[in-house]
MINULO-22925 format. One record per residue (C-alpha): x, y, z; residue in three letters. Coordinates in steps of 0.25 Angstrom, whole numbers, padded with zeros to 4 digits, always signed. Example, Ala and Ser with C-alpha at 12.3 -4.5 7.8 and 13.67 -1.06 7.14 Angstrom:
<rs>
+0049-0018+0031ala;+0055-0004+0029ser;
</rs>
This chain:
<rs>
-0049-0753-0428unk;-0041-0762-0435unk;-0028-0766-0429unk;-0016-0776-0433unk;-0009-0784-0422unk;+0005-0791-0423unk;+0010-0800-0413unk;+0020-0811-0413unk;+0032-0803-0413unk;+0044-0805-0404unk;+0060-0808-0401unk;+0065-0819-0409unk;+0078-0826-0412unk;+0084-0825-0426unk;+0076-0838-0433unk;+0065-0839-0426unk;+0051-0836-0429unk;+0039-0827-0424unk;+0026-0827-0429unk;+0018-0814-0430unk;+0003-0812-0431unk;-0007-0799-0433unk;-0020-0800-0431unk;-0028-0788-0436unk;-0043-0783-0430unk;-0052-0771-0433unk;-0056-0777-0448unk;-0053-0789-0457unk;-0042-0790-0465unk;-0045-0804-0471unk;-0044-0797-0485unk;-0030-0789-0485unk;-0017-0792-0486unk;-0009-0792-0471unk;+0005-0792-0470unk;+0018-0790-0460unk;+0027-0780-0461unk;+0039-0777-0452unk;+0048-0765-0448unk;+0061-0766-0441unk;+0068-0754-0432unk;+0073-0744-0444unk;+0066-0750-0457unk;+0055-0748-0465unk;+0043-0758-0463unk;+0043-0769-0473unk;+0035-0779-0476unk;+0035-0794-0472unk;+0023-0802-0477unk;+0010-0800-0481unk;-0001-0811-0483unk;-0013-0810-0493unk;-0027-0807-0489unk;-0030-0822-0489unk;-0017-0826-0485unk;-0014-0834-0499unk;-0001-0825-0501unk;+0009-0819-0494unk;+0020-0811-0496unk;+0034-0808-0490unk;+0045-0798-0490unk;+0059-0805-0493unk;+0064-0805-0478unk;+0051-0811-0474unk;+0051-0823-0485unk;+0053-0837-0483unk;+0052-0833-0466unk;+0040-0827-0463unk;+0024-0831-0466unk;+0014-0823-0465unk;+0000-0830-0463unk;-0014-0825-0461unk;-0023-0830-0451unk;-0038-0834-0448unk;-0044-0823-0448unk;-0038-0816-0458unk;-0035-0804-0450unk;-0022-0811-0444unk;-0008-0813-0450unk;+0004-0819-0447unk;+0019-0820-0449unk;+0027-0831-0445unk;+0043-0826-0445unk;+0051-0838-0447unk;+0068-0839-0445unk;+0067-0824-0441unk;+0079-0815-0442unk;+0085-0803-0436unk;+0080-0794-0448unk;+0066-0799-0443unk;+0066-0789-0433unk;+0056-0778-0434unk;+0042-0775-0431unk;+0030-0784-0439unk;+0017-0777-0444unk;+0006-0783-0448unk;-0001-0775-0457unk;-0016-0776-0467unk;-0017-0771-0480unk;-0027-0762-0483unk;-0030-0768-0497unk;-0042-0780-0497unk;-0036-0791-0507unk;-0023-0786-0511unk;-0010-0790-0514unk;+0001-0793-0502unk;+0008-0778-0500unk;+0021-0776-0495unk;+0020-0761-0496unk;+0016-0758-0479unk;+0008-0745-0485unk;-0001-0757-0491unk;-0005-0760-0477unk;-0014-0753-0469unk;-0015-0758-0456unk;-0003-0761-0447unk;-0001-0768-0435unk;+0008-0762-0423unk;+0019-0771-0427unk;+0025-0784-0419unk;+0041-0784-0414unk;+0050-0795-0420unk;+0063-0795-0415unk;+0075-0807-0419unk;+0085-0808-0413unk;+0098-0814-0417unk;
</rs>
């Protein structure tokens, strides 16, 4: 059974920093993309960052540029986002999430994605 696992998520201060992490089981995905997506109370999920297959590039939306990092880790099956000077519009719930595609091209689309974690609280406050 495959399964996605979030953790790192929390109550923060306006400009501080979390780091979250997903660690997938159940099979490898050393080969697809993975990437964060978020959803805040009321709006549409959107994406975040997404990292390559062999973590060379990565990708982020506008919001997410020049504040957050998203790295894989050793094994493969593990990413991470570092969330720097975070902000109040930060709040939402974060999803890891696998694409199903070996090799391809860093989505933003979520219906590129098939498999989702249960998603991870973040919470700044001002």
């Amino acid at each position: 059974q495959v399964q996605l696992v979030e953790s790192g998520g929390g109550l923060v201060q306006a400009g501080g920093s979390l780091r979250l992490s997903c660690v997938a089981s159940g099979r490898t995905f050393s080969k697809n993309v993975m990437g964060w997506f978020r959803q805040a109370p009321g709006k549409e999920r959107e994406f975040v960052a997404g990292i390559s297959w062999s973590g060379g590039s990565t990708y982020y939306s506008e919001s997410a540029k020049g504040r957050f990092t998203i790295s894989r880790g050793n094994p493969k099956n593990t990413v991470f986002l570092q969330m720097n000077s975070l902000k109040t519009e930060d709040t939402a719930v974060y999803y890891c999430a696998a694409d199903r595609r070996m090799l391809g091209p860093i989505a933003t689309l979520g219906s590129e994605y098939e498999y989702w974690g249960q998603g991870t609280q973040v919470t700044v406050s001002s």
